[in-house]
N, CA, C and O atoms as a GROMACS GRO file, in nm:
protein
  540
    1UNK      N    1  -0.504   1.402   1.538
    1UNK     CA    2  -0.514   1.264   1.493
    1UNK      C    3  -0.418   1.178   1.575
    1UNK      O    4  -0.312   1.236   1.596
    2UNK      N    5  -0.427   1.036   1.634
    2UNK     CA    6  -0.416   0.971   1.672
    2UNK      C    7  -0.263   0.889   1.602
    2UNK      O    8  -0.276   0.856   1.484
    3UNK      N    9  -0.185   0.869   1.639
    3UNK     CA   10  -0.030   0.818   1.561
    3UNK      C   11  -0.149   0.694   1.526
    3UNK      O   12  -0.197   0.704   1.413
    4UNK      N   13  -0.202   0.575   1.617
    4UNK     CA   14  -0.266   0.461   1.554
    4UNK      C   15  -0.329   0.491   1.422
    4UNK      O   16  -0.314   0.427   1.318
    5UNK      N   17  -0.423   0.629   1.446
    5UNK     CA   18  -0.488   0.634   1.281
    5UNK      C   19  -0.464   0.661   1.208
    5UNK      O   20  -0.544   0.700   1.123
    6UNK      N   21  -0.282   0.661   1.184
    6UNK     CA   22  -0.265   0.658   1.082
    6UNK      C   23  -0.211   0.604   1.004
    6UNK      O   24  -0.209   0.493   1.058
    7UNK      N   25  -0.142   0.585   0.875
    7UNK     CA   26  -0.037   0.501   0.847
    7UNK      C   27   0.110   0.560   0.842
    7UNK      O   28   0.133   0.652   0.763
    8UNK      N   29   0.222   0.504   0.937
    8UNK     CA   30   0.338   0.539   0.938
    8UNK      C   31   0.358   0.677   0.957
    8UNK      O   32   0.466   0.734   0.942
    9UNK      N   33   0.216   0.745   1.000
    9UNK     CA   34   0.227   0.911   1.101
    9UNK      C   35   0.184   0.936   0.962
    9UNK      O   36   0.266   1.027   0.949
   10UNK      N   37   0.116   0.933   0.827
   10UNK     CA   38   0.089   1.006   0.770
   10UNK      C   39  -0.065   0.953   0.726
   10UNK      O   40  -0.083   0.843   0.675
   11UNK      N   41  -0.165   1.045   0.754
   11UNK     CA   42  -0.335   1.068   0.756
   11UNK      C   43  -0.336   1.046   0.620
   11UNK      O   44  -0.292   1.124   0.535
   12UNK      N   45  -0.406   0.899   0.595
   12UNK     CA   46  -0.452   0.853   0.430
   12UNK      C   47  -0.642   0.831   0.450
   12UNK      O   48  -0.703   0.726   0.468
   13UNK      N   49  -0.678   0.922   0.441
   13UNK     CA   50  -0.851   0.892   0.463
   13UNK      C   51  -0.886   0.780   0.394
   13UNK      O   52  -0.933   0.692   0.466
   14UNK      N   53  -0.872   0.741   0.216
   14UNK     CA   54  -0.912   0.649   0.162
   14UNK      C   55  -0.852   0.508   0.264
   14UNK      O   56  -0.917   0.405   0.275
   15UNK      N   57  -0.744   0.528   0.318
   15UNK     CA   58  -0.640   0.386   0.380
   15UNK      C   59  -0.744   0.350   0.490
   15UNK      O   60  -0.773   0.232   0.511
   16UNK      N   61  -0.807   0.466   0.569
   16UNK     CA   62  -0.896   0.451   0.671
   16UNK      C   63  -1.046   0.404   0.618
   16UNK      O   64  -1.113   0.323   0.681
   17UNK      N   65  -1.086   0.459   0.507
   17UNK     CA   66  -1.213   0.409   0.459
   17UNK      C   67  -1.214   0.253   0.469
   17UNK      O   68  -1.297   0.187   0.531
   18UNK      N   69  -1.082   0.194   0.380
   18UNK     CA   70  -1.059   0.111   0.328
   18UNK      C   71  -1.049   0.004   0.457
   18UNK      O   72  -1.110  -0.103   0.446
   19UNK      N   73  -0.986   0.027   0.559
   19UNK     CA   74  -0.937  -0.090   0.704
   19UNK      C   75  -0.803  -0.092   0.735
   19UNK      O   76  -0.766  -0.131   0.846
   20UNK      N   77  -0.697  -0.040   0.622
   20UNK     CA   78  -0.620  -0.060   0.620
   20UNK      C   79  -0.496  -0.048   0.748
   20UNK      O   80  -0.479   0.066   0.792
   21UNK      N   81  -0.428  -0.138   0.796
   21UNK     CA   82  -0.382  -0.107   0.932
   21UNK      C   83  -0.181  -0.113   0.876
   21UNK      O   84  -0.112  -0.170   0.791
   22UNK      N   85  -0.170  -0.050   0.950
   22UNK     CA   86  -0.026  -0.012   0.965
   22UNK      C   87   0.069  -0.114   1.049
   22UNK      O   88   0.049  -0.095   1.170
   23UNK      N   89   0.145  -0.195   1.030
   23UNK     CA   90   0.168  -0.336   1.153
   23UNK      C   91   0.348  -0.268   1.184
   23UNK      O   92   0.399  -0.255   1.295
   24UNK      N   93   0.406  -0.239   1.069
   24UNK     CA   94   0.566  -0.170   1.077
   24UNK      C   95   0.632  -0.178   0.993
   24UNK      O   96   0.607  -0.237   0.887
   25UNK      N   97   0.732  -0.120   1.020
   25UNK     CA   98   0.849  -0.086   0.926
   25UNK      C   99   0.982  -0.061   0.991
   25UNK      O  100   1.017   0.022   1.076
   26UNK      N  101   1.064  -0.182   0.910
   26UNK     CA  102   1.175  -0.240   0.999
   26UNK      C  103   1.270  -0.276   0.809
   26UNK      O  104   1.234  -0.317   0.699
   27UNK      N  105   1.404  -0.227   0.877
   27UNK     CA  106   1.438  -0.246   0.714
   27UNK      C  107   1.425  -0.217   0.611
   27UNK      O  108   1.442  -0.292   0.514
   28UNK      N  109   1.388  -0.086   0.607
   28UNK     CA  110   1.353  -0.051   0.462
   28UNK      C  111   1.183  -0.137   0.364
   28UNK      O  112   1.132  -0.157   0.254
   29UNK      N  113   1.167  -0.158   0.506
   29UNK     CA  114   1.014  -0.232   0.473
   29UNK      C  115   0.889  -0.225   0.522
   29UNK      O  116   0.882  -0.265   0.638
   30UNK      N  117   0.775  -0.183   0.469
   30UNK     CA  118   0.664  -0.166   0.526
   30UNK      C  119   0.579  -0.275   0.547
   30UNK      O  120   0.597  -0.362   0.462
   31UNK      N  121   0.471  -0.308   0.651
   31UNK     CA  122   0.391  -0.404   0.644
   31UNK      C  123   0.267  -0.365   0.704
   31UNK      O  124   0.252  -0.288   0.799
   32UNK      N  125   0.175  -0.427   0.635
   32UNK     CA  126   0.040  -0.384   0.631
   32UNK      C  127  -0.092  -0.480   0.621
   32UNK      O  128  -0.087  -0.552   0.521
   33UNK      N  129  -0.182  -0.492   0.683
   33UNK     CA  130  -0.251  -0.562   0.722
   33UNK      C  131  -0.414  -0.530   0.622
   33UNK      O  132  -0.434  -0.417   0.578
   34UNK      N  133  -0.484  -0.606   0.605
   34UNK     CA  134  -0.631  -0.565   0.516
   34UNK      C  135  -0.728  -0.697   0.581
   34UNK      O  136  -0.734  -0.807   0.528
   35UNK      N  137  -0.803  -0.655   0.712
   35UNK     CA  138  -0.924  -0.818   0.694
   35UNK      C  139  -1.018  -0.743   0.605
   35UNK      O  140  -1.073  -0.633   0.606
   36UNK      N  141  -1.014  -0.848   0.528
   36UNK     CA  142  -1.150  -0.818   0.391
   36UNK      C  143  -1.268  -0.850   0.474
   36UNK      O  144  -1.292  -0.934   0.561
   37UNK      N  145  -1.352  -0.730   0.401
   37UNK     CA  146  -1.548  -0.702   0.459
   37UNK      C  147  -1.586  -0.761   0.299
   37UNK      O  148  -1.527  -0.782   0.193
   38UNK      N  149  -1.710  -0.770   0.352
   38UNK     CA  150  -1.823  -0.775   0.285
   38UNK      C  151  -1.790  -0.707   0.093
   38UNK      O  152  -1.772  -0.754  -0.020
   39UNK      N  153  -1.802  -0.559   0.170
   39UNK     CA  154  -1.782  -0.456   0.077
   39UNK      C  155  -1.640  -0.491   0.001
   39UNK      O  156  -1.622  -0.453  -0.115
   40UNK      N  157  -1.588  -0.528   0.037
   40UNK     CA  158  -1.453  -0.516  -0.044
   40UNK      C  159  -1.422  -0.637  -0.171
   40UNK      O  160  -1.322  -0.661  -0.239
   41UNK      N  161  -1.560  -0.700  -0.166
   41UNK     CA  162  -1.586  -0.814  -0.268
   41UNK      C  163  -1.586  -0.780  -0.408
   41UNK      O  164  -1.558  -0.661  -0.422
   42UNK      N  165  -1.608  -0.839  -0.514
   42UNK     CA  166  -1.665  -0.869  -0.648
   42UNK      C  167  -1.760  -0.965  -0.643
   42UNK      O  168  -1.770  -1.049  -0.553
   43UNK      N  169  -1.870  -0.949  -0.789
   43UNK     CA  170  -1.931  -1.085  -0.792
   43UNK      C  171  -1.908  -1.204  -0.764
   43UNK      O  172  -2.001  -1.282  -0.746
   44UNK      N  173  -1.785  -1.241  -0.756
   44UNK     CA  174  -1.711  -1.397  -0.749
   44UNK      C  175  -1.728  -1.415  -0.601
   44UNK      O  176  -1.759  -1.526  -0.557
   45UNK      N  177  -1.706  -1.281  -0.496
   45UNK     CA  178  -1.726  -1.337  -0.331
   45UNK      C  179  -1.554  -1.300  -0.369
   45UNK      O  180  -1.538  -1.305  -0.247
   46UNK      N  181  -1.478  -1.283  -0.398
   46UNK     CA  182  -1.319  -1.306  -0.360
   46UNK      C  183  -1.295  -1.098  -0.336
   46UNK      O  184  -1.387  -1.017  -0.347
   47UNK      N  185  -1.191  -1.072  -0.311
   47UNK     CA  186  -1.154  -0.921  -0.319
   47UNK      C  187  -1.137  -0.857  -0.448
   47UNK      O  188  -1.063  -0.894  -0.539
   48UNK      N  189  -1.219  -0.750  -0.446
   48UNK     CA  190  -1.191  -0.687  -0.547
   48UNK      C  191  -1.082  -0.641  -0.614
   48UNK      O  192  -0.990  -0.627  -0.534
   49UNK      N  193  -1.041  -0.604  -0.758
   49UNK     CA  194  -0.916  -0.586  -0.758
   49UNK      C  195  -0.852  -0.425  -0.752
   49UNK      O  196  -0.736  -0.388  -0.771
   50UNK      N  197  -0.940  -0.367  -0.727
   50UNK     CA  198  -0.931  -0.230  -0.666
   50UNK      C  199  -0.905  -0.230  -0.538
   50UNK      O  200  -0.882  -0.111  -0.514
   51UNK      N  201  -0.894  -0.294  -0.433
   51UNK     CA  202  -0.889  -0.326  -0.308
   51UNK      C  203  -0.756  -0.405  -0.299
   51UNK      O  204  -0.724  -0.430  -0.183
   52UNK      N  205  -0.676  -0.446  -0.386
   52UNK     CA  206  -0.613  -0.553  -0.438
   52UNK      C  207  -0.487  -0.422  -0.473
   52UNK      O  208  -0.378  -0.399  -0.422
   53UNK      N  209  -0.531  -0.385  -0.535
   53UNK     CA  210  -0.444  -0.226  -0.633
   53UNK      C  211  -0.378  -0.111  -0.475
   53UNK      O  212  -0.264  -0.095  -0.431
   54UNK      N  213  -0.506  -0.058  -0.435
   54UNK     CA  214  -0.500   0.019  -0.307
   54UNK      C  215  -0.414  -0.071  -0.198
   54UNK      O  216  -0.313  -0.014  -0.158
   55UNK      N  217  -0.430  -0.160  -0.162
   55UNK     CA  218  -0.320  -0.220  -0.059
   55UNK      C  219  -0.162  -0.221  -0.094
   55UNK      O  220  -0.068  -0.197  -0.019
   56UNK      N  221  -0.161  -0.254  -0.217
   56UNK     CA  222  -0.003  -0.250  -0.323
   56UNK      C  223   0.026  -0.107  -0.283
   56UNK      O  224   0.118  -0.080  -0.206
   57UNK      N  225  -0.074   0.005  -0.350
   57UNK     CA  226  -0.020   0.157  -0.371
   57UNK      C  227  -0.032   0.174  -0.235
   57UNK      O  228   0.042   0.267  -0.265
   58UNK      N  229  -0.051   0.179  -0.101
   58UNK     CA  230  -0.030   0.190  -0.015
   58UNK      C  231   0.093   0.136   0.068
   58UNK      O  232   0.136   0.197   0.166
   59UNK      N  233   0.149   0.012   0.022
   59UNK     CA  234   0.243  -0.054   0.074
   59UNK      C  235   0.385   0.022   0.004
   59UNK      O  236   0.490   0.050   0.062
   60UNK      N  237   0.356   0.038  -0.112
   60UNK     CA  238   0.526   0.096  -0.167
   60UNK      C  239   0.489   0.225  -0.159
   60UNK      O  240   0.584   0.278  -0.101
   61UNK      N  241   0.404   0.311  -0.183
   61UNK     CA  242   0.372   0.434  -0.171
   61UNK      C  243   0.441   0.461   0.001
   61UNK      O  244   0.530   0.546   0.007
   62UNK      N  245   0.412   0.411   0.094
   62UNK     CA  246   0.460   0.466   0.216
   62UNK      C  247   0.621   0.395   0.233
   62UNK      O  248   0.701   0.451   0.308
   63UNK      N  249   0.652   0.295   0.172
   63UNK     CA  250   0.815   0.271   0.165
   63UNK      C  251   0.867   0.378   0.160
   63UNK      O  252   0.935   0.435   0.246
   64UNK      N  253   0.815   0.434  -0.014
   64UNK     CA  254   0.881   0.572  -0.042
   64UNK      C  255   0.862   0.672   0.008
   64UNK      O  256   0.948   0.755  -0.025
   65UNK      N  257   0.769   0.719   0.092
   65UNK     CA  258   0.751   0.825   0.194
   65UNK      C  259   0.868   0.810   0.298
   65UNK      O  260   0.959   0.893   0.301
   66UNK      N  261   0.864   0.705   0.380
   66UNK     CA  262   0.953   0.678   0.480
   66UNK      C  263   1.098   0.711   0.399
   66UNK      O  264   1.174   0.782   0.465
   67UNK      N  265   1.150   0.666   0.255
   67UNK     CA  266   1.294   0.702   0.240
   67UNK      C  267   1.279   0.792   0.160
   67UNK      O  268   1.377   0.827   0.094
   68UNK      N  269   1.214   0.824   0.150
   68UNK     CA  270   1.222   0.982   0.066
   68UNK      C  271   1.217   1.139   0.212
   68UNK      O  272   1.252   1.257   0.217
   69UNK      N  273   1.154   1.042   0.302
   69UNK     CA  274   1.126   1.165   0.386
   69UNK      C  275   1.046   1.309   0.391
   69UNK      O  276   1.064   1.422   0.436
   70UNK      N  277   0.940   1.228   0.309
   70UNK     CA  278   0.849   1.341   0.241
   70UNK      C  279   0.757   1.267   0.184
   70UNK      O  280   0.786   1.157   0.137
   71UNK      N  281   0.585   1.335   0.177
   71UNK     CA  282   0.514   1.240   0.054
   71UNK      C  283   0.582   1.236  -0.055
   71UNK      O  284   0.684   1.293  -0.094
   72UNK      N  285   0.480   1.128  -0.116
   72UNK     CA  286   0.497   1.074  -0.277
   72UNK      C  287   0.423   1.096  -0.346
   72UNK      O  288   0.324   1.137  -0.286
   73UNK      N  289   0.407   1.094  -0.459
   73UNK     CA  290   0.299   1.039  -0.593
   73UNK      C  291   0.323   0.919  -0.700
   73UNK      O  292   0.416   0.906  -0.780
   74UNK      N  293   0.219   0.842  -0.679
   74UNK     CA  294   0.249   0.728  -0.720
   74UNK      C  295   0.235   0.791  -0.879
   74UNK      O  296   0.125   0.840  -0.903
   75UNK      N  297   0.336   0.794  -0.990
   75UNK     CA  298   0.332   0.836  -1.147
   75UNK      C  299   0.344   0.671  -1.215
   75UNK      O  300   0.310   0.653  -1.332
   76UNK      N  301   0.383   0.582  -1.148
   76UNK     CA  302   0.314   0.426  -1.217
   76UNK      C  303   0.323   0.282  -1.153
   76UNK      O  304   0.418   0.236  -1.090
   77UNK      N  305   0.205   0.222  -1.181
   77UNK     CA  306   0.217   0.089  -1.100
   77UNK      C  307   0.188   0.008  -1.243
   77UNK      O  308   0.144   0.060  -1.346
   78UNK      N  309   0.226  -0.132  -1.223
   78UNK     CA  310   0.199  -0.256  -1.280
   78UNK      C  311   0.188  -0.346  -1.154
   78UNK      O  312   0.257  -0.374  -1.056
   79UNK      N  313   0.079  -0.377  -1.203
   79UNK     CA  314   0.016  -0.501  -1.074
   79UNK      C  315   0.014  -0.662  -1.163
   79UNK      O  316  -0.004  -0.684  -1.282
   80UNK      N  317   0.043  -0.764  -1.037
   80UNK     CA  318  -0.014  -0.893  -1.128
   80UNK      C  319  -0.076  -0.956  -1.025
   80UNK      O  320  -0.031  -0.969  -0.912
   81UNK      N  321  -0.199  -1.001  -1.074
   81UNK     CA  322  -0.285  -1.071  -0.979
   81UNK      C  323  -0.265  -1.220  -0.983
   81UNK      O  324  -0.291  -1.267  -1.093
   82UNK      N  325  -0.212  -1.335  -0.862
   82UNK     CA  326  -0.199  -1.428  -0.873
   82UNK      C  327  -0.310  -1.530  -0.808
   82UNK      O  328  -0.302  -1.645  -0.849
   83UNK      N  329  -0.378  -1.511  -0.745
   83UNK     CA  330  -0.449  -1.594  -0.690
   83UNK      C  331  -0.595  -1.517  -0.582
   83UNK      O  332  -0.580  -1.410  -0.522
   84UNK      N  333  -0.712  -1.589  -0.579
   84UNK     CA  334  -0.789  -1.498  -0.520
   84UNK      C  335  -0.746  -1.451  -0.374
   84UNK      O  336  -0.698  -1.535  -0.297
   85UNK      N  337  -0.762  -1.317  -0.333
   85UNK     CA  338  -0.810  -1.301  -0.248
   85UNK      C  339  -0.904  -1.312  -0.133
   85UNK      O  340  -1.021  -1.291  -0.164
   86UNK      N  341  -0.875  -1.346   0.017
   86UNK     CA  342  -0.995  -1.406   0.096
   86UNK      C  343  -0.914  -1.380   0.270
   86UNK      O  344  -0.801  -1.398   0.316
   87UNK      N  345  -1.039  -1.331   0.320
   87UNK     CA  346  -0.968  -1.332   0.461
   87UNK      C  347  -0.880  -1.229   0.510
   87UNK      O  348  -0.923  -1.114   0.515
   88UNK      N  349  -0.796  -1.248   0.535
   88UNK     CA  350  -0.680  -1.133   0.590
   88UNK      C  351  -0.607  -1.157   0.486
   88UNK      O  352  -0.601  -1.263   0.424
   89UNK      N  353  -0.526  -1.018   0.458
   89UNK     CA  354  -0.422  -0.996   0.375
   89UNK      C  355  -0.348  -0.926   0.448
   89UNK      O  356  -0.375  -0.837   0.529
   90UNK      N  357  -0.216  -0.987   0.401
   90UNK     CA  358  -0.111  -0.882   0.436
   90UNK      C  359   0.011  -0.846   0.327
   90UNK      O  360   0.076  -0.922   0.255
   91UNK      N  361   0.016  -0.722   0.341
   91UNK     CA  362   0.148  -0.659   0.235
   91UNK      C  363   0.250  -0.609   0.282
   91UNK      O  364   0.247  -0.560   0.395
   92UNK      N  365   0.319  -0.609   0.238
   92UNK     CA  366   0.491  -0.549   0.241
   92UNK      C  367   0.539  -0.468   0.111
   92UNK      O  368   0.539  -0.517  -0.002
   93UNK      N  369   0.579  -0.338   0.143
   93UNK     CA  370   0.642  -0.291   0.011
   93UNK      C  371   0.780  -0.248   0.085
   93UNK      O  372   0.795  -0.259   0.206
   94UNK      N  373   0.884  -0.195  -0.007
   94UNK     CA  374   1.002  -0.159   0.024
   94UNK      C  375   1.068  -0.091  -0.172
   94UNK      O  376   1.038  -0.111  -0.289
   95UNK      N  377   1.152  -0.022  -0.104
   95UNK     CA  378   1.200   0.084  -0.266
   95UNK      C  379   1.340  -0.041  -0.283
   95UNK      O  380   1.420  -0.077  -0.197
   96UNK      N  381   1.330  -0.076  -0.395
   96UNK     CA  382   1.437  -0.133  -0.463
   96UNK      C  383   1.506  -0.038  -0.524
   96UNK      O  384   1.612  -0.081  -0.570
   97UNK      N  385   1.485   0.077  -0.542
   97UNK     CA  386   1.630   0.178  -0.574
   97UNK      C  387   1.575   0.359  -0.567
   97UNK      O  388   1.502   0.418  -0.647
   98UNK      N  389   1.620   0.395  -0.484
   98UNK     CA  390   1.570   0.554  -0.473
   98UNK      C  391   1.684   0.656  -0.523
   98UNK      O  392   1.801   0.663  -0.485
   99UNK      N  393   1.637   0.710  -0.590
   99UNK     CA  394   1.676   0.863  -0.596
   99UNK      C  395   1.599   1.001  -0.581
   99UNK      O  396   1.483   0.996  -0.541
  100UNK      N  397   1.652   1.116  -0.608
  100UNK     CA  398   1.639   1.221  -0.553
  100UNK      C  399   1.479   1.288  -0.670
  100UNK      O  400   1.408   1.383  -0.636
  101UNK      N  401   1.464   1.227  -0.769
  101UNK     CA  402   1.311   1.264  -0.842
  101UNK      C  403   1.273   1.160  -0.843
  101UNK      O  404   1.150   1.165  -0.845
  102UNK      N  405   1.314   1.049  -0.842
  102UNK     CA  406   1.190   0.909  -0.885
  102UNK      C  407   1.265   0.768  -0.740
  102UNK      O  408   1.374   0.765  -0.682
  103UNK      N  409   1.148   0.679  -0.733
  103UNK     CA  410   1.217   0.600  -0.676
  103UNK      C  411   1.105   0.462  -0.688
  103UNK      O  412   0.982   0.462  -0.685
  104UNK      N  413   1.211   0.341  -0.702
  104UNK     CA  414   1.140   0.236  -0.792
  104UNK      C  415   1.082   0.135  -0.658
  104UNK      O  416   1.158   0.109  -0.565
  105UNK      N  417   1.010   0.109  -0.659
  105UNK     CA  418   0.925  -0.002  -0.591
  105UNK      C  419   0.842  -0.101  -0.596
  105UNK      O  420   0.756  -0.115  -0.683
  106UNK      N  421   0.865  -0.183  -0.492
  106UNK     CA  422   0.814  -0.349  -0.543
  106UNK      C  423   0.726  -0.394  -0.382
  106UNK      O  424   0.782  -0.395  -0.272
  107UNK      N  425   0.625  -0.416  -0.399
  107UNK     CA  426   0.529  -0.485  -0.350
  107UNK      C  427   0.450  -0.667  -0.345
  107UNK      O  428   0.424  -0.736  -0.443
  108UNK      N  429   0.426  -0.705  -0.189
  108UNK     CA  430   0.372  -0.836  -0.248
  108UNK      C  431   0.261  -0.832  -0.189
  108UNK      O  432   0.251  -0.721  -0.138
  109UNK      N  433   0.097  -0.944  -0.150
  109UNK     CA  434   0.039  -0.948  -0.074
  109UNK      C  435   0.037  -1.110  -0.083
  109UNK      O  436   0.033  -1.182  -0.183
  110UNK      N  437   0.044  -1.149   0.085
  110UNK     CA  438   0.000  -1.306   0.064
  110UNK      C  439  -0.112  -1.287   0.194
  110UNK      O  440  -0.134  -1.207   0.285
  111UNK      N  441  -0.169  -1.421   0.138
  111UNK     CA  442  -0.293  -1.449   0.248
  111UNK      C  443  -0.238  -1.514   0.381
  111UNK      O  444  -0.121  -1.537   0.411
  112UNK      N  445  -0.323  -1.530   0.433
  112UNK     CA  446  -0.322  -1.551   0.665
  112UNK      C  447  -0.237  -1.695   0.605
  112UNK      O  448  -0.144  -1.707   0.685
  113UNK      N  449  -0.228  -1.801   0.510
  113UNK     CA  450  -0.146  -1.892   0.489
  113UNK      C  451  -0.056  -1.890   0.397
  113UNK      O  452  -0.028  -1.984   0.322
  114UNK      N  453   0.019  -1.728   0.400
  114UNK     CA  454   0.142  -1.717   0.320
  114UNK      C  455   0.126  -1.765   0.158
  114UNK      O  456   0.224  -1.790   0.088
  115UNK      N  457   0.006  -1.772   0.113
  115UNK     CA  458  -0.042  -1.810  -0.041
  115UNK      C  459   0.018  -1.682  -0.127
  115UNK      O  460  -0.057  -1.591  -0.093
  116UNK      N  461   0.115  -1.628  -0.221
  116UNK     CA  462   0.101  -1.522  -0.260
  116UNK      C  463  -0.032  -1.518  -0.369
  116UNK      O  464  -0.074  -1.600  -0.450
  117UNK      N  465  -0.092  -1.342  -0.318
  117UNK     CA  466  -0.212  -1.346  -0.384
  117UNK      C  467  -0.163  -1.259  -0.496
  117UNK      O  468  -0.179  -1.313  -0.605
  118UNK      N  469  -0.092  -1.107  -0.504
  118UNK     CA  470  -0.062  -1.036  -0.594
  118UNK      C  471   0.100  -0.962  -0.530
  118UNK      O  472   0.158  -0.965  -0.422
  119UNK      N  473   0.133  -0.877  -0.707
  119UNK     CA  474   0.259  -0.855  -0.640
  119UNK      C  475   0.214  -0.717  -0.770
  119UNK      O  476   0.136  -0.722  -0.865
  120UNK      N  477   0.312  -0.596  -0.715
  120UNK     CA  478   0.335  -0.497  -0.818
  120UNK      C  479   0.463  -0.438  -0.770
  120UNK      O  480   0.529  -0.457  -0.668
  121UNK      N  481   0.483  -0.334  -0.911
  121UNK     CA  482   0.596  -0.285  -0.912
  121UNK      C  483   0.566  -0.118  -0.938
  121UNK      O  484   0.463  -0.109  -1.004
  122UNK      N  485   0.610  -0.016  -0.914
  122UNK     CA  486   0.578   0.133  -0.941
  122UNK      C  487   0.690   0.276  -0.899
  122UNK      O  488   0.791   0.294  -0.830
  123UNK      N  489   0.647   0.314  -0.941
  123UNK     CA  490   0.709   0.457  -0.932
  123UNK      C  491   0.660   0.567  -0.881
  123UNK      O  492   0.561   0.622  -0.929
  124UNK      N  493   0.722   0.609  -0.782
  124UNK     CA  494   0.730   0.705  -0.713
  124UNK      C  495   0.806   0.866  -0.715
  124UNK      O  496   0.926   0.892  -0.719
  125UNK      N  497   0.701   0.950  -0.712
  125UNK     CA  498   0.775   1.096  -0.712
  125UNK      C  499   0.754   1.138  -0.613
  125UNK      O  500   0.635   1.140  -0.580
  126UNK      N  501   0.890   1.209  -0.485
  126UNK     CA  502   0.884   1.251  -0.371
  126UNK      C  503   0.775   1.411  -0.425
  126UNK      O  504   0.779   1.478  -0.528
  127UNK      N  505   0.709   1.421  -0.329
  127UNK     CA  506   0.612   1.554  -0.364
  127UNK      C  507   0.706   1.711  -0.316
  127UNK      O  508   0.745   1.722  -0.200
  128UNK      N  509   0.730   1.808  -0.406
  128UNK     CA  510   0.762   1.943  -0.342
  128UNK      C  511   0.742   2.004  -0.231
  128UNK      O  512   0.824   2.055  -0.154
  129UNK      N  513   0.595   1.995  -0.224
  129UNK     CA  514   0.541   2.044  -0.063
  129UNK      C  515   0.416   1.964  -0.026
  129UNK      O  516   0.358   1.895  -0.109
  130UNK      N  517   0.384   1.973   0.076
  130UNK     CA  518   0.294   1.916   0.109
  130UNK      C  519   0.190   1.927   0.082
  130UNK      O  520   0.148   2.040   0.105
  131UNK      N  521   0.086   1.824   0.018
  131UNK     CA  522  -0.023   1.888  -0.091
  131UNK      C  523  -0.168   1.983   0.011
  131UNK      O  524  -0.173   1.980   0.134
  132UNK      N  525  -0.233   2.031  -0.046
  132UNK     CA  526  -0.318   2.058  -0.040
  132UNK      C  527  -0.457   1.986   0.002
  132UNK      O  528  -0.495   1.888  -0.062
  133UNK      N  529  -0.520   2.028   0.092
  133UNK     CA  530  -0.652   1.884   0.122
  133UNK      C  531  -0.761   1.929   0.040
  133UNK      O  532  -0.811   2.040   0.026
  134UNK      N  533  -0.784   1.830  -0.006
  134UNK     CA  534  -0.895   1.838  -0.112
  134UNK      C  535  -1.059   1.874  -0.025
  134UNK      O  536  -1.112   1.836   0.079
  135UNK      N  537  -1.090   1.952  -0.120
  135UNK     CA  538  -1.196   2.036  -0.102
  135UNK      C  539  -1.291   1.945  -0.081
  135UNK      O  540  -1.407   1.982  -0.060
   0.00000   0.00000   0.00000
């Protein structure tokens, strides 16, 4: 696999289904890119909020990879949706406090004109070993 295809050197198939692009991580901060398709709509025409959810758990989910130094498992998010989605998105997550079993994280996404669209917060468990690929 290709370092480009992946995110932050670690192979997320759904991240690839999804568009999701990897832009950096500088500071204890990740940033991440989403141009919304077609597919990634609701009835309304705006982004779905599953698409909305997955960019968040992707943005702090790989914070905490990068300072944990190991995968994660996301064990909880709270999301708040502020405004529609449209166009390019971009996210940033980063761990507001890590330790050695859990580590807390905060996420935002704003649109191509800095609009914030959503923001969450979640928890992270560094993983034991490296999981298993699903069958």
């Amino acid at each position: 696999m290709r370092e480009q295809d992946t995110i932050f050197g670690a192979d997320i198939p759904f991240a690839r289904l999804c568009g999701v692009e990897a832009l950096g991580y500088a500071e204890g901060r990740t940033r991440l890119r989403l141009r919304l398709r077609d597919d990634h709509g609701n009835n309304l025409g705006i982004a779905h909020g599953g698409v909305i959810c997955t960019l968040l758990d992707i943005a702090m989910g790989t914070a905490a990879r990068l300072a944990a130094g190991r995968p994660v498992l996301t064990l909880d998010m709270q999301t708040r949706f502020l405004a529609p989605g449209r166009g390019l998105l971009l996210a940033e997550g980063f761990v507001v406090r890590g330790g050695r079993s859990v580590l807390f994280c905060e996420a935002e996404i704003r649109g191509e004109g800095g609009d914030l669209v959503a923001t969450a917060s979640g928890l992270f468990k560094p993983a034991r070993s490296e999981p298993a690929p699903a069958a």
